[in-house]
Backbone as ProteinMPNN parsed JSONL, in Angstrom:
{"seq_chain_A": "XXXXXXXXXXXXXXXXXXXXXXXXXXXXXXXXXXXXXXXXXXXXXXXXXXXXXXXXXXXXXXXXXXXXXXXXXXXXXXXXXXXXXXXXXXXXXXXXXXXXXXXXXXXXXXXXXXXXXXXXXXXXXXXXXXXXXXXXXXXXXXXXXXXXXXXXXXXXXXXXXXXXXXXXXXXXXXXXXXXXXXXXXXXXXXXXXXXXXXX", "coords_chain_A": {"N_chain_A": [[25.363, 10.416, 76.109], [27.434, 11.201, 78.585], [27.296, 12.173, 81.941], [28.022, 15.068, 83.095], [30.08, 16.006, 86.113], [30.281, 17.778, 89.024], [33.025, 17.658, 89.874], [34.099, 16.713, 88.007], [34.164, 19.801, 86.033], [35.427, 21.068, 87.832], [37.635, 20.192, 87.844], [38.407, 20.267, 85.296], [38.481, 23.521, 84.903], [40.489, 24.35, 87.069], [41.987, 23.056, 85.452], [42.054, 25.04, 83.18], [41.343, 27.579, 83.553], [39.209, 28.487, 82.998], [36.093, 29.997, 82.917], [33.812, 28.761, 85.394], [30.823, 28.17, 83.767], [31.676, 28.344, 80.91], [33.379, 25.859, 81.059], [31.477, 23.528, 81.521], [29.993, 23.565, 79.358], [31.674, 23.577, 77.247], [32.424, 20.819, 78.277], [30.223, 19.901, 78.103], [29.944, 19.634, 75.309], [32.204, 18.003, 74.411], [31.832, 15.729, 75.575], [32.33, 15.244, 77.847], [35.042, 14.414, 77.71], [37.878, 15.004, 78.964], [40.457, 16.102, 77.528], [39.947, 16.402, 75.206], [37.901, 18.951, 75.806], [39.723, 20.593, 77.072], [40.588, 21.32, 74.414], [39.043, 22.293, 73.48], [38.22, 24.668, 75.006], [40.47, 26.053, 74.677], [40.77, 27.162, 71.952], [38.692, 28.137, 71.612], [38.863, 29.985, 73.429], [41.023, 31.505, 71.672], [39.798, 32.577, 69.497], [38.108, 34.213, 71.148], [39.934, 35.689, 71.457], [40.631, 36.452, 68.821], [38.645, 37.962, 68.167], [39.014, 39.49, 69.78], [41.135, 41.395, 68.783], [40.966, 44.125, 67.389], [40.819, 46.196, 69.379], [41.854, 48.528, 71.087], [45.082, 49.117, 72.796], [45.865, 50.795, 75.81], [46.275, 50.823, 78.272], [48.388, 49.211, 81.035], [51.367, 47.284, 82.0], [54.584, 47.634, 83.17], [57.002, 45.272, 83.416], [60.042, 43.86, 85.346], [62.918, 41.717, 85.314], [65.707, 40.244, 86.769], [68.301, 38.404, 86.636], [71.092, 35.654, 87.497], [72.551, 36.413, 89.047], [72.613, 39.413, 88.66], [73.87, 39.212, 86.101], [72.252, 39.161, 83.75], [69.616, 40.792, 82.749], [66.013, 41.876, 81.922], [63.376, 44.27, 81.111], [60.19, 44.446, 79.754], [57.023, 45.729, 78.24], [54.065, 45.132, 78.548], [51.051, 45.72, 77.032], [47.565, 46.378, 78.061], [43.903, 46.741, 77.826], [42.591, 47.984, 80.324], [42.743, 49.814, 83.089], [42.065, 48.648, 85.25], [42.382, 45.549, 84.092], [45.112, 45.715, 83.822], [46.403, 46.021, 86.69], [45.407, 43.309, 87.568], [46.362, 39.914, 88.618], [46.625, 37.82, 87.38], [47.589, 39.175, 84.69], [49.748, 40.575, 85.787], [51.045, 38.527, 86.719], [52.102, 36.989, 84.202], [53.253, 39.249, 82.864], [55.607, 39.369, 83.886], [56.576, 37.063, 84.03], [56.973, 37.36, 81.498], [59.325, 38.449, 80.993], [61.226, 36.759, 82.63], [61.301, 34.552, 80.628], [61.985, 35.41, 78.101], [64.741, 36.602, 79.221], [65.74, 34.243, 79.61], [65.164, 32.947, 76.757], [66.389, 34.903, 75.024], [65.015, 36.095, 72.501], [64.84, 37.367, 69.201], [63.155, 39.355, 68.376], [59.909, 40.079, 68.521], [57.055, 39.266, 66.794], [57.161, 37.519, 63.786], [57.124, 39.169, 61.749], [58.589, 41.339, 62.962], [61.346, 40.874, 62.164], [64.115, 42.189, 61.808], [65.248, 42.605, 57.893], [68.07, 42.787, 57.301], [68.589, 41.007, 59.474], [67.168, 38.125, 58.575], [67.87, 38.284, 55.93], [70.795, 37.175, 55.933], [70.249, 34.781, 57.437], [69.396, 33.225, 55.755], [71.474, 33.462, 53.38], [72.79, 31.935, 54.927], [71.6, 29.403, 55.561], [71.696, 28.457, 53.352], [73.967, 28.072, 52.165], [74.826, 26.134, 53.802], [73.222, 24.323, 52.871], [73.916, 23.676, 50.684], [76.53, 22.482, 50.489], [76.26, 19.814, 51.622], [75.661, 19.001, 49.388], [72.946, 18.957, 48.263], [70.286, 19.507, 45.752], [69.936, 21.922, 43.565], [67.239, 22.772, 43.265], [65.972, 21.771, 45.338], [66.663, 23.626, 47.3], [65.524, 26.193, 48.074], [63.144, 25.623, 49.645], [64.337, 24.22, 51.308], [65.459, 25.994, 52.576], [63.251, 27.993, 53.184], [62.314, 26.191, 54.989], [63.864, 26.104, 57.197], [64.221, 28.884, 57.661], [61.457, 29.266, 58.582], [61.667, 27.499, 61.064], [63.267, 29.179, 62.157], [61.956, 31.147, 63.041], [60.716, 29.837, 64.678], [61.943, 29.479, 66.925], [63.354, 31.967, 67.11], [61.29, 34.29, 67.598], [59.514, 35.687, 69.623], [57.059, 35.252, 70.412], [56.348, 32.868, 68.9], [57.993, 31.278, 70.212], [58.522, 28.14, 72.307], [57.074, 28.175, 75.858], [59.304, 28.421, 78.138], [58.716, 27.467, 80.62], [56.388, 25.834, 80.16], [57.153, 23.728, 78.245], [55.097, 22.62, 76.097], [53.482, 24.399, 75.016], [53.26, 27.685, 73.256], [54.47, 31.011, 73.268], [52.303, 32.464, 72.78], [50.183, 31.196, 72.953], [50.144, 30.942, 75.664], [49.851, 33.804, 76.178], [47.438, 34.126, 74.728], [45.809, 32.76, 76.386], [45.65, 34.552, 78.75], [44.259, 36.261, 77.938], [42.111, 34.942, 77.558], [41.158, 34.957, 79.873], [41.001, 37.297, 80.966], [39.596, 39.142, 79.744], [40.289, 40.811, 77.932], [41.887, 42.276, 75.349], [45.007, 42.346, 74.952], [48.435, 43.174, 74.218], [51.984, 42.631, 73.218], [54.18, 44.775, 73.981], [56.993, 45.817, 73.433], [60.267, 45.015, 74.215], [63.348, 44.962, 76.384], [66.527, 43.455, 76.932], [69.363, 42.876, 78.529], [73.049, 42.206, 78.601], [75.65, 41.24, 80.26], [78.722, 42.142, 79.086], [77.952, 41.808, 76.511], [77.159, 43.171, 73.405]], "CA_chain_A": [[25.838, 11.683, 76.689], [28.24, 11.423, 79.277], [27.085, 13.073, 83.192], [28.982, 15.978, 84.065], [29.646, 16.293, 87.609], [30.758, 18.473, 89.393], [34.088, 17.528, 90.171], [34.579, 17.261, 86.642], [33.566, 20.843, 85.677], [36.606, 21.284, 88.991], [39.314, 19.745, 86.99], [38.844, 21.321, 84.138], [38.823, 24.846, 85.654], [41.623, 23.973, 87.366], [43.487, 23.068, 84.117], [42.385, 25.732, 81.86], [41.563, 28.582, 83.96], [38.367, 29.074, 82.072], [35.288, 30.135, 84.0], [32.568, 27.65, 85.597], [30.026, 28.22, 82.818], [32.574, 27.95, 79.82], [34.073, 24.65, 81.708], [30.292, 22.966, 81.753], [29.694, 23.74, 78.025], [33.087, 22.43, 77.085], [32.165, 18.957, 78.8], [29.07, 19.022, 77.515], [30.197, 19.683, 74.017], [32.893, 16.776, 74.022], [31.036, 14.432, 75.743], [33.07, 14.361, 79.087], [36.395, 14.197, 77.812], [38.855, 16.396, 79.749], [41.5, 16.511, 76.633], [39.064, 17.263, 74.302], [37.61, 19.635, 76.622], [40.721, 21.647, 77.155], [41.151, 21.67, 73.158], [37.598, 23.308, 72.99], [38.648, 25.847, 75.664], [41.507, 27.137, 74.192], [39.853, 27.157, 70.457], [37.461, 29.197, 71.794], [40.1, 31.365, 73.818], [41.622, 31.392, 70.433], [38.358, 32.815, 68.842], [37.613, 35.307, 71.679], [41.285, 37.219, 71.383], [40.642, 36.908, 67.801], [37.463, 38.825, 67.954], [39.408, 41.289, 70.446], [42.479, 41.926, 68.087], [40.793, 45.431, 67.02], [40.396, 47.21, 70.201], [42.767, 49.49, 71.756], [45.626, 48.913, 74.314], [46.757, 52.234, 76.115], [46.756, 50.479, 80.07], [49.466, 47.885, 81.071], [52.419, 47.256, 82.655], [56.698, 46.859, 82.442], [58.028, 44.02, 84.347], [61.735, 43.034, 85.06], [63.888, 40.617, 86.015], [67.5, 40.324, 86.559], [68.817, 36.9, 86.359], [72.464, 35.139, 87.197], [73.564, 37.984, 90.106], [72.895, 40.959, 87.896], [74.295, 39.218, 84.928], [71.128, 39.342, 82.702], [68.317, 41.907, 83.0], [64.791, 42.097, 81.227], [62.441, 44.959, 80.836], [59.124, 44.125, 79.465], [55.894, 46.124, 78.239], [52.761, 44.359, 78.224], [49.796, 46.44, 77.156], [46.12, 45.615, 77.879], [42.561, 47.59, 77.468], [41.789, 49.083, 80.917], [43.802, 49.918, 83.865], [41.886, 47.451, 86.105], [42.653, 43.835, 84.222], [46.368, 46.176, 84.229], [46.682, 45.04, 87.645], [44.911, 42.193, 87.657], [47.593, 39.31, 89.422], [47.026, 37.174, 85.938], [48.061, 40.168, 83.847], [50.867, 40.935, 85.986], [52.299, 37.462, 86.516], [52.245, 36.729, 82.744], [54.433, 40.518, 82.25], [56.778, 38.573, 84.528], [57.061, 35.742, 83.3], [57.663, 37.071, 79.934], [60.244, 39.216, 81.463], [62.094, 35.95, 82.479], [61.372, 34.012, 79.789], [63.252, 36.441, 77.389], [66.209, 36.349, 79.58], [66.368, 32.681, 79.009], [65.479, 32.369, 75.187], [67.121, 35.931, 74.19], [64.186, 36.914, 71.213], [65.528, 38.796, 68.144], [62.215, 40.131, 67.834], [58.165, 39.752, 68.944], [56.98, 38.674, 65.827], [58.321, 37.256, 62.714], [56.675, 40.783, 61.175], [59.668, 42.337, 63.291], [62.603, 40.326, 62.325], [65.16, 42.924, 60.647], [65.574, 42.539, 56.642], [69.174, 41.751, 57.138], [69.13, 39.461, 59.602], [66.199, 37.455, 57.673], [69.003, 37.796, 54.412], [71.799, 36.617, 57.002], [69.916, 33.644, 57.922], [69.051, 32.542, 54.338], [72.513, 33.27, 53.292], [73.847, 30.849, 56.037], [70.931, 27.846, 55.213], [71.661, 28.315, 51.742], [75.356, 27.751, 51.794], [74.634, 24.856, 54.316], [72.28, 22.791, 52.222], [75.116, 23.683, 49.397], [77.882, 21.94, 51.248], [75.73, 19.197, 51.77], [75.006, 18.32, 48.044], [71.401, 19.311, 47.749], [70.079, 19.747, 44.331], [69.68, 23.09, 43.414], [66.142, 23.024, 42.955], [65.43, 21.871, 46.537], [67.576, 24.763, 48.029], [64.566, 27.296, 48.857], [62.397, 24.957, 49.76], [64.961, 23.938, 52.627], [65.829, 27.477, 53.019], [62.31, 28.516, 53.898], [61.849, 25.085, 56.575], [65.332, 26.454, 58.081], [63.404, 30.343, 57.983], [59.966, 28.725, 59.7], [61.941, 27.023, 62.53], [63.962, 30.345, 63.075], [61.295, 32.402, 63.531], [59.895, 29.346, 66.034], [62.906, 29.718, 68.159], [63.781, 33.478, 67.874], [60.586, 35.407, 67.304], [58.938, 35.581, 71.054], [55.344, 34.538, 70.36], [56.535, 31.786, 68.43], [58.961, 30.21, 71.109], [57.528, 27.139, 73.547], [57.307, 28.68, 77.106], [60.274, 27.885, 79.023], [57.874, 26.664, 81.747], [55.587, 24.702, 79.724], [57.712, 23.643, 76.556], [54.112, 22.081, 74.788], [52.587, 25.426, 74.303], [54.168, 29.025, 72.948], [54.44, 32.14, 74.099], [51.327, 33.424, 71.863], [49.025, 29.908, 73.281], [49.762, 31.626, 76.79], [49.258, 34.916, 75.814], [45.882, 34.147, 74.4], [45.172, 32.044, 77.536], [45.068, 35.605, 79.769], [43.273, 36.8, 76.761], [40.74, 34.701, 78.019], [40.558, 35.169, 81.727], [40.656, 38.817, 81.131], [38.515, 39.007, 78.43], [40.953, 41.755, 77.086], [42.769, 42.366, 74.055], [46.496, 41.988, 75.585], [49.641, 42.668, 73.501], [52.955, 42.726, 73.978], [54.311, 45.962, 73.14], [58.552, 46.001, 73.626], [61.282, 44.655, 75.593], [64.824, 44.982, 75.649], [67.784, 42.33, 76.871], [71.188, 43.416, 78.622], [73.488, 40.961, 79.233], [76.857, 41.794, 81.022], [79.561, 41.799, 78.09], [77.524, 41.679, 75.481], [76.872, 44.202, 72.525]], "C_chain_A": [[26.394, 11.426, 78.095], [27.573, 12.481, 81.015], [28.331, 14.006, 83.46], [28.809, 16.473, 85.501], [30.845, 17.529, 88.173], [32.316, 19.076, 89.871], [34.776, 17.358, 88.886], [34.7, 18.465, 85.684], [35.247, 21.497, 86.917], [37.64, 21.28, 88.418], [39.598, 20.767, 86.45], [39.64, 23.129, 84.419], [39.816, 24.69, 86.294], [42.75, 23.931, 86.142], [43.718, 24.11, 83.338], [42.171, 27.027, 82.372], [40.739, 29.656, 83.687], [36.913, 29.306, 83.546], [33.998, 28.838, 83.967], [31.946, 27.158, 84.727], [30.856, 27.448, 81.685], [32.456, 26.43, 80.397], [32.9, 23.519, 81.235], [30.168, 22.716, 80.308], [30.986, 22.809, 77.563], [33.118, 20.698, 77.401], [30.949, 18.794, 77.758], [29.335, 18.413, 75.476], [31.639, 18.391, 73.331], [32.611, 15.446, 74.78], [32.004, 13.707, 77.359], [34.647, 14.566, 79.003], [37.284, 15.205, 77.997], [39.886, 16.987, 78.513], [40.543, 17.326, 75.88], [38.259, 19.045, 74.931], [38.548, 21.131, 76.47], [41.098, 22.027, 75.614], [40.008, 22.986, 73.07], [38.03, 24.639, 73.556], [39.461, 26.898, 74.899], [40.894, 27.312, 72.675], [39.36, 28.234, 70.954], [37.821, 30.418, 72.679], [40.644, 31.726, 72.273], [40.697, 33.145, 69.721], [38.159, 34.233, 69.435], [38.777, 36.511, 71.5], [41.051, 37.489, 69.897], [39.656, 37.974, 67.549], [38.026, 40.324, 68.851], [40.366, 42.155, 69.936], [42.517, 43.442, 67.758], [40.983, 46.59, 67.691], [41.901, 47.552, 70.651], [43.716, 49.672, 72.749], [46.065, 50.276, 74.71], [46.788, 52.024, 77.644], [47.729, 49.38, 79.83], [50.653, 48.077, 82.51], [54.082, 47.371, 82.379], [56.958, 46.581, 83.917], [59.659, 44.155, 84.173], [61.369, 41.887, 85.258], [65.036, 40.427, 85.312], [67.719, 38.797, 87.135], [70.5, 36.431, 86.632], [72.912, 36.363, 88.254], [73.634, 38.898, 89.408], [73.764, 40.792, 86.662], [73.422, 39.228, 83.555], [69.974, 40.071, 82.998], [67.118, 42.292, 81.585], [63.935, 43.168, 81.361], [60.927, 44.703, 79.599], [57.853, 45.131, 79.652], [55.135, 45.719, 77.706], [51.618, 45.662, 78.244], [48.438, 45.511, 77.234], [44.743, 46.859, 77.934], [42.67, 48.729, 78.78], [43.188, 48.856, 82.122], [43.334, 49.226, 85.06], [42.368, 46.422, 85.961], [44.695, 44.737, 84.08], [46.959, 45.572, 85.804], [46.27, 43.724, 88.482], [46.248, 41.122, 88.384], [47.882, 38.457, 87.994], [47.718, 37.817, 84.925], [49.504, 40.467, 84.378], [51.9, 39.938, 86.282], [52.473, 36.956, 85.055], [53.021, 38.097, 82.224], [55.585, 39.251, 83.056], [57.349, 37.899, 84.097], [57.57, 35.782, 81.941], [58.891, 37.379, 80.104], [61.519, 37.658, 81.448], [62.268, 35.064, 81.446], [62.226, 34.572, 78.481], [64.644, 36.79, 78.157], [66.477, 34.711, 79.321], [66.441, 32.21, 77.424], [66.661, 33.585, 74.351], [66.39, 35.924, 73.0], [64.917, 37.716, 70.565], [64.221, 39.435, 68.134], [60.822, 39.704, 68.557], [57.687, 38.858, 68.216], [57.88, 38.264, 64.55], [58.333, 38.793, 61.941], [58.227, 41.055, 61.386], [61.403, 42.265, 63.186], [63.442, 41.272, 61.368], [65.603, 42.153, 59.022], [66.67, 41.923, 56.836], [68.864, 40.758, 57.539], [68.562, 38.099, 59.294], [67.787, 37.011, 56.18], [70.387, 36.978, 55.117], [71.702, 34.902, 56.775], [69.613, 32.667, 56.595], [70.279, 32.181, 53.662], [73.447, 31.674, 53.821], [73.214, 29.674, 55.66], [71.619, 27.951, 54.061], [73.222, 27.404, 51.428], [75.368, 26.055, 52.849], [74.209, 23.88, 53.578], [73.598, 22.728, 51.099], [75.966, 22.531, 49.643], [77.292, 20.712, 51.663], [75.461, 18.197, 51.004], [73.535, 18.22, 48.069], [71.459, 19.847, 46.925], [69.837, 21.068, 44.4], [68.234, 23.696, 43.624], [65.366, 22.686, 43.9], [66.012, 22.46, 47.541], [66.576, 25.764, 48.497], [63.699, 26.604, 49.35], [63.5, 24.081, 51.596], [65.453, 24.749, 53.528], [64.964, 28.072, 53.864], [61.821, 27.315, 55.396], [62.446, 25.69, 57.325], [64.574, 27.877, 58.861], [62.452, 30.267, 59.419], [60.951, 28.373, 61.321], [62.838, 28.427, 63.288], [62.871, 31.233, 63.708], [60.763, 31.485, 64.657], [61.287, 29.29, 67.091], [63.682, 31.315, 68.699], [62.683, 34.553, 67.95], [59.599, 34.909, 68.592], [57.457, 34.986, 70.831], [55.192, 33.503, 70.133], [57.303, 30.547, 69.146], [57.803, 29.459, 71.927], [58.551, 28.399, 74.45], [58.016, 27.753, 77.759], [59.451, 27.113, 80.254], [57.133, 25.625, 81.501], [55.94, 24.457, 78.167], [56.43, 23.626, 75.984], [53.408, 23.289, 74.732], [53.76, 27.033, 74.557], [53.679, 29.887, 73.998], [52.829, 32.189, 73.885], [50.197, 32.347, 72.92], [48.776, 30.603, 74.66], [49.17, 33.286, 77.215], [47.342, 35.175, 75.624], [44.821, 33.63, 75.807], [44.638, 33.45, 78.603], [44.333, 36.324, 78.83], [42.039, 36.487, 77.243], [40.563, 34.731, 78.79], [40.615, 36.594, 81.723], [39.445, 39.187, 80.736], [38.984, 40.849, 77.857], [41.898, 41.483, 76.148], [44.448, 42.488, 74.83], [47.5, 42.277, 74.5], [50.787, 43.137, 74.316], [53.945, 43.725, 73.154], [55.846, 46.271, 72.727], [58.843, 45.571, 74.494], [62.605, 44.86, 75.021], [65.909, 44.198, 76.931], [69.225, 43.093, 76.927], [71.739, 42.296, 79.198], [75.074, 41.519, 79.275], [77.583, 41.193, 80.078], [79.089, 42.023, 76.761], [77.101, 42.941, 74.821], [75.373, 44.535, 72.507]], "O_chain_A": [[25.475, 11.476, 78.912], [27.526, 13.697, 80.827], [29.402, 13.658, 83.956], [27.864, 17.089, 85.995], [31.919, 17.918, 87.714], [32.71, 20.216, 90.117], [35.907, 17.804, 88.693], [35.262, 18.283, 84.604], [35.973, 22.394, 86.488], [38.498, 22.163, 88.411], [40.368, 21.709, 86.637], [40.743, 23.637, 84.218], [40.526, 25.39, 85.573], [43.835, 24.483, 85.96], [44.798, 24.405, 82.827], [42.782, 27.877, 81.725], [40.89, 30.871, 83.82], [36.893, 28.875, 84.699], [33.477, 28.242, 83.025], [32.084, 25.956, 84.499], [30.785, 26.231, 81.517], [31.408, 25.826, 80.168], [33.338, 22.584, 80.565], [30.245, 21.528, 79.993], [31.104, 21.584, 77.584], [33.684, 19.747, 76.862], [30.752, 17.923, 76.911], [29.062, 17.426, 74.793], [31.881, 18.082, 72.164], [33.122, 14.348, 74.559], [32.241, 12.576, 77.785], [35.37, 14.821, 79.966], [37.416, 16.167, 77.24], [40.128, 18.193, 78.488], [40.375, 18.545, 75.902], [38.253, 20.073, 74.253], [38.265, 22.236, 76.005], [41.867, 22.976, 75.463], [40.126, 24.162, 72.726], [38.204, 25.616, 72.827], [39.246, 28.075, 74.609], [40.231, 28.325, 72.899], [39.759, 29.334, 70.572], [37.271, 31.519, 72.682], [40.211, 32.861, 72.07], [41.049, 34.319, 69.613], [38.052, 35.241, 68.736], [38.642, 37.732, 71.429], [41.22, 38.656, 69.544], [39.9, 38.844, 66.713], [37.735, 41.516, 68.754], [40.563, 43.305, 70.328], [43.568, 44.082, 67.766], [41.222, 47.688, 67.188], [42.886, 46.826, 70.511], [43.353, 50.383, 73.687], [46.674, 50.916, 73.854], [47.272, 52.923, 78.332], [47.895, 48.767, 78.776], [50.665, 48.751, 83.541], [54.584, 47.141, 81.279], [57.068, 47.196, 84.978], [60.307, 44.459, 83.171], [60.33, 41.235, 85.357], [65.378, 40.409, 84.13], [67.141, 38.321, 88.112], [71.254, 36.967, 85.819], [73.756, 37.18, 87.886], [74.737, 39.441, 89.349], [74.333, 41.749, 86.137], [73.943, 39.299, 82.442], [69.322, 39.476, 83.856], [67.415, 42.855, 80.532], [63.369, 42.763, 82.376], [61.184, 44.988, 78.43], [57.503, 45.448, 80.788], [55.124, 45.727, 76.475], [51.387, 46.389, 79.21], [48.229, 44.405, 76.736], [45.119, 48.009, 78.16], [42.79, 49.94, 78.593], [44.17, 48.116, 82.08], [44.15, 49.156, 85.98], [42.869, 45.859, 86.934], [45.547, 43.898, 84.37], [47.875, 44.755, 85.895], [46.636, 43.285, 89.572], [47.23, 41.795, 88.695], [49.009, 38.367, 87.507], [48.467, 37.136, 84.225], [50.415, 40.605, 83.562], [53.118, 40.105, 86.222], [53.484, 36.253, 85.057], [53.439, 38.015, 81.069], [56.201, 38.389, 82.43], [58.528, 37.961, 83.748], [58.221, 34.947, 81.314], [59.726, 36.727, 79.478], [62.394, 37.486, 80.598], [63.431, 34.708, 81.256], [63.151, 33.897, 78.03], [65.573, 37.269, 77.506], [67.5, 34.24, 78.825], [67.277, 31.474, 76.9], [67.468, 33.331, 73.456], [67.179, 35.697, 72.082], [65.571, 38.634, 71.061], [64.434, 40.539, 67.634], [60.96, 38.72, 69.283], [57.711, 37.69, 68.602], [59.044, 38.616, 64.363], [59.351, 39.412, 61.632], [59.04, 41.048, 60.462], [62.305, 42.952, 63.664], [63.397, 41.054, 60.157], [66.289, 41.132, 59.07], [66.696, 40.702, 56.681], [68.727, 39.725, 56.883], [69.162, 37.066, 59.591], [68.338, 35.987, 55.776], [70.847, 36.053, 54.447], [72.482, 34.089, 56.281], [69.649, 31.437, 56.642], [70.463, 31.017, 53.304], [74.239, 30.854, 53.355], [73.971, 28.747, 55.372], [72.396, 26.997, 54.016], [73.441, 26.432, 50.705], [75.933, 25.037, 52.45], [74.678, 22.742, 53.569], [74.126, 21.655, 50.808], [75.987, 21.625, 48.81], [78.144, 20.263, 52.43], [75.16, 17.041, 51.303], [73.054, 17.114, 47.822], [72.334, 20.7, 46.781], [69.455, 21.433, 45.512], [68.032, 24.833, 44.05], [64.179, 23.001, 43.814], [65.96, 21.955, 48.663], [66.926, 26.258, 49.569], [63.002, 27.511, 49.804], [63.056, 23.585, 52.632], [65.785, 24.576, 54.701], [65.294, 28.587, 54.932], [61.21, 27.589, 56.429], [61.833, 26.025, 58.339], [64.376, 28.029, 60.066], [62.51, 30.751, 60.55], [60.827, 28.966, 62.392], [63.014, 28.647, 64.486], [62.992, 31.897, 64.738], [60.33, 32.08, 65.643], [61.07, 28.876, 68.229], [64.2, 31.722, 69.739], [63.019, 35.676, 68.327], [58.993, 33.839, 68.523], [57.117, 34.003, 71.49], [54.309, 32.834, 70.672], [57.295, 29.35, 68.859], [56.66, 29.845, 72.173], [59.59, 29.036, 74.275], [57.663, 26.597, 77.989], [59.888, 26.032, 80.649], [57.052, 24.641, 82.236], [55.302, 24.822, 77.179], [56.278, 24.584, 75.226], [52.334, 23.046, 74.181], [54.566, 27.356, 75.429], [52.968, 29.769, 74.997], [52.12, 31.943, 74.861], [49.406, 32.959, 73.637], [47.628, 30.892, 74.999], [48.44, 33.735, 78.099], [46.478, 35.92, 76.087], [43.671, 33.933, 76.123], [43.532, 33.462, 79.144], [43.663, 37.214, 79.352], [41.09, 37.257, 77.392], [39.367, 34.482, 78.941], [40.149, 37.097, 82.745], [38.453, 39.489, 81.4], [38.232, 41.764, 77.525], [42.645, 40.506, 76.188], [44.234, 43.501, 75.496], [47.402, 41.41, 73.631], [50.833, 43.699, 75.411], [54.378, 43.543, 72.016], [56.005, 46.957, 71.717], [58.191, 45.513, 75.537], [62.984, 44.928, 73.851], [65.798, 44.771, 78.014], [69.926, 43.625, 76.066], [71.216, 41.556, 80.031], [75.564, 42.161, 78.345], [77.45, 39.981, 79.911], [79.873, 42.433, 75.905], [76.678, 43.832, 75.558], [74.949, 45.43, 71.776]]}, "name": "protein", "num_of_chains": 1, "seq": "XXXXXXXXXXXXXXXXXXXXXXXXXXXXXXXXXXXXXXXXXXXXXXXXXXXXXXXXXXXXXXXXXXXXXXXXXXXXXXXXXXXXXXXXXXXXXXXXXXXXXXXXXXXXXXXXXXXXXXXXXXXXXXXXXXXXXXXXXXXXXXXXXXXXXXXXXXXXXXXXXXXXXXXXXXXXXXXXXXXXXXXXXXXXXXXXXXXXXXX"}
């Protein structure tokens, strides 16, 4: 068993943003090792939003940000439980940040749930005739259709995108992360995307 010291119990908290206690347990439970450590954390952030998924958002916030000299503008509503972790500074720099982060990826949607019928038939349409033109067998045409699907929804459906700030984890991984320093149920309720010229 591995000594946890104190300056190790520092790191961590530092990296993951988890509290003292948690941090301690986490060492103890991988035997020291900071990676492992931070896997446990978030697992168990994971775990705790999952257990909060039921409850009720009706406090929150809406963020901007305007981007490029007033050539791109974000609106953003983040809901969360109470109207304290509402202005919490974690709660309100994570509206922000989504705010800009959706001016840089441009989201068709939140979830995949929300991706419009067409443009789901659109996008199938378009793989389909691709793999065609390609010479793929017929019979491995949906099967390349739905990989093509999966990676759309990981680049246009917001939860599913890496965070522009920290490509190796999504929206949803950071999401869950103030999940756990709140210890509220958090979602993300609407936004909407103007961009000078555009329809």
């Amino acid at each position: 068993m591995a000594e946890i010291s104190a300056t190790m119990v520092k790191a961590l908290r530092e990296k993951s943003g988890a509290g003292i206690m948690d941090c301690k347990e986490a060492l103890a439970q991988c035997d020291g090792d900071m990676e492992k450590a931070v896997d446990f954390l978030r697992k168990k952030g994971l775990a705790t939003a999952a257990k909060r998924a039921g409850r009720a958002t009706s406090e929150g916030t809406i963020q901007s940000y305007i981007h490029m000299g007033g050539k791109i503008g974000v609106m953003v509503e983040v809901d969360c439980e109470t109207d304290f972790v509402a202005k919490t500074d974690d709660f309100v720099e994570f509206a922000r940040n989504l705010a800009m982060h959706i001016a840089a990826t441009n989201p068709v949607a939140i979830t995949p749930e929300e991706v419009p019928e067409e443009t789901l038939a659109r996008e199938r349409e378009i793989y389909r005739a691709q793999a065609l033109e390609t010479g793929k067998p017929e019979k491995m045409l949906d099967k390349i259709v739905e990989g093509k699907i999966n990676k759309f929804y990981k680049e246009s459906c917001l939860l599913n995108q890496a965070y522009v700030r920290e490509p190796d984890k999504t929206i949803s991984d950071y999401l869950n992360e103030v999940v756990a320093k709140t210890g509220e149920k958090i979602t993300v309720k609407r936004f909407a995307r103007f961009q000078v010229g555009a329809e």
